[in-house]
C-alpha positions as CSV (number, residue, x, y, z in Angstrom):
1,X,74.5,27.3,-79.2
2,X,75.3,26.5,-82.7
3,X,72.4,24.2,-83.4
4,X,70.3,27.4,-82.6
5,X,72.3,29.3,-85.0
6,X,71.5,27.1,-87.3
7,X,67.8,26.2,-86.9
8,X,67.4,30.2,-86.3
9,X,69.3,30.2,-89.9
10,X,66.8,27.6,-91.5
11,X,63.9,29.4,-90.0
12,X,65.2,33.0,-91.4
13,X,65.4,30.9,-95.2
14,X,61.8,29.7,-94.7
15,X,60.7,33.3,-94.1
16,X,62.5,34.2,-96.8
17,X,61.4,31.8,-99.5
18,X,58.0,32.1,-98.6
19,X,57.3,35.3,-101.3
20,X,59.1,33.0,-103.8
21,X,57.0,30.2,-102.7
22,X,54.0,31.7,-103.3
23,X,55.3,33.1,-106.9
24,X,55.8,29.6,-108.2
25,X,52.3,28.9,-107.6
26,X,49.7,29.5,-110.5
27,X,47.0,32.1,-109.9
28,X,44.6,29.5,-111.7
29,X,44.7,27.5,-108.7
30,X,43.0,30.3,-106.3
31,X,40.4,31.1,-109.2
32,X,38.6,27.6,-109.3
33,X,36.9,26.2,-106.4
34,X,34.0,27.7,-104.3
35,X,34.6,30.9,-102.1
36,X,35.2,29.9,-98.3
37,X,34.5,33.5,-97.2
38,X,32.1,33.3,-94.6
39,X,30.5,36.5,-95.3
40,X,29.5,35.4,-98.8
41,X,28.1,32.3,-97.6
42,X,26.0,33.9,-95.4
43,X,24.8,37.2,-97.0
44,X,25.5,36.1,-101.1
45,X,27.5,39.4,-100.7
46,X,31.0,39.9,-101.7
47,X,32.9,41.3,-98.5
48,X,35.6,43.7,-98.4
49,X,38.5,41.0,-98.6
50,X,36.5,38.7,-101.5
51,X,39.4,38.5,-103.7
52,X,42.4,39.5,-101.9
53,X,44.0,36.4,-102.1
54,X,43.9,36.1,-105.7
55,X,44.9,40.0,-106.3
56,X,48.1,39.5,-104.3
57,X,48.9,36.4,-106.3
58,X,48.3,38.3,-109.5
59,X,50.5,40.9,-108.1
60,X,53.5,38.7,-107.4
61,X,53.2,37.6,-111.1
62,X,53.4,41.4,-112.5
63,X,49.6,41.5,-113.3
64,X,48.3,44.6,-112.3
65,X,45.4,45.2,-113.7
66,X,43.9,41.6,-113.2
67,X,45.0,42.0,-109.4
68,X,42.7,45.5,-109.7
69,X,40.2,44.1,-111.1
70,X,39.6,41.1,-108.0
71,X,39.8,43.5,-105.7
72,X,40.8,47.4,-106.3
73,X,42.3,47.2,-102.0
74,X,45.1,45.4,-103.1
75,X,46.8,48.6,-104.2
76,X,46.8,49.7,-99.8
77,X,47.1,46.4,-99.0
78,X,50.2,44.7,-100.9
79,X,52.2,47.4,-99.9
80,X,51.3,47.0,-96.3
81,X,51.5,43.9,-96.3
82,X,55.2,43.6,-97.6
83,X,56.2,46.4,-95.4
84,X,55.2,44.3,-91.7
85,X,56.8,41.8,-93.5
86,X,59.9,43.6,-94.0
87,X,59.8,44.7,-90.5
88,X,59.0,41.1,-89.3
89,X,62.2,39.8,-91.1
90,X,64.5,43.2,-89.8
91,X,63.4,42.3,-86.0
92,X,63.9,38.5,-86.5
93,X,67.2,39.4,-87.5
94,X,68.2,42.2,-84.9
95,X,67.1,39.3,-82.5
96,X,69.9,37.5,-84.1
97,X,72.3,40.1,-83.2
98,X,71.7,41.4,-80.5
99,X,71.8,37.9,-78.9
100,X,75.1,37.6,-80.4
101,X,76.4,40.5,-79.1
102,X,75.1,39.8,-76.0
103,X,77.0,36.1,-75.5
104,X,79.9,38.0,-77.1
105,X,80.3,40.4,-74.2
């Protein structure tokens, strides 16, 4: 019981630090390299996610415009994204309780 307390503990910090995670790391680091998009590859055509990954981290470092710019969907998407993520992290957590209420009783 309490080493599952505590590895569901440790999991619920991982999911946590993730958004930090992914602020520490430098934007420059998406911008170099080839594009993996498969679409791209295949057509020469930028598809509707070509740059998503770089506007989000743009985002998390308060740079709006630049995350525009890569791809103008990241002012829908960021928001949905940290919204199931939110909700993700709530029902981990109701898990939480409501198995501890449950032992409890």
């Amino acid at each position: 019981m309490r080493r599952e307390r505590l590895s569901r503990f440790l999991l619920l910090c991982l999911w946590l630090a993730v958004p930090f995670l992914f602020m520490l790391v430098p934007t420059a680091i998406f911008e170099t390299g080839y594009s993996i998009c498969l679409f791209k590859g295949m057509f020469g055509l930028d598809c509707p996610g070509c740059g998503m990954t770089r506007a989000i981290s743009r985002v998390f470092h308060a740079d709006f415009a630049d995350a525009y710019y890569y791809n103008n969907s990241v002012a829908l998407v960021f928001p949905l994204l940290c919204f199931i993520y939110m909700q993700q992290v709530a029902a981990f957590c109701r898990r939480e309780t409501l198995k501890t209420d449950g032992e409890q009783s």
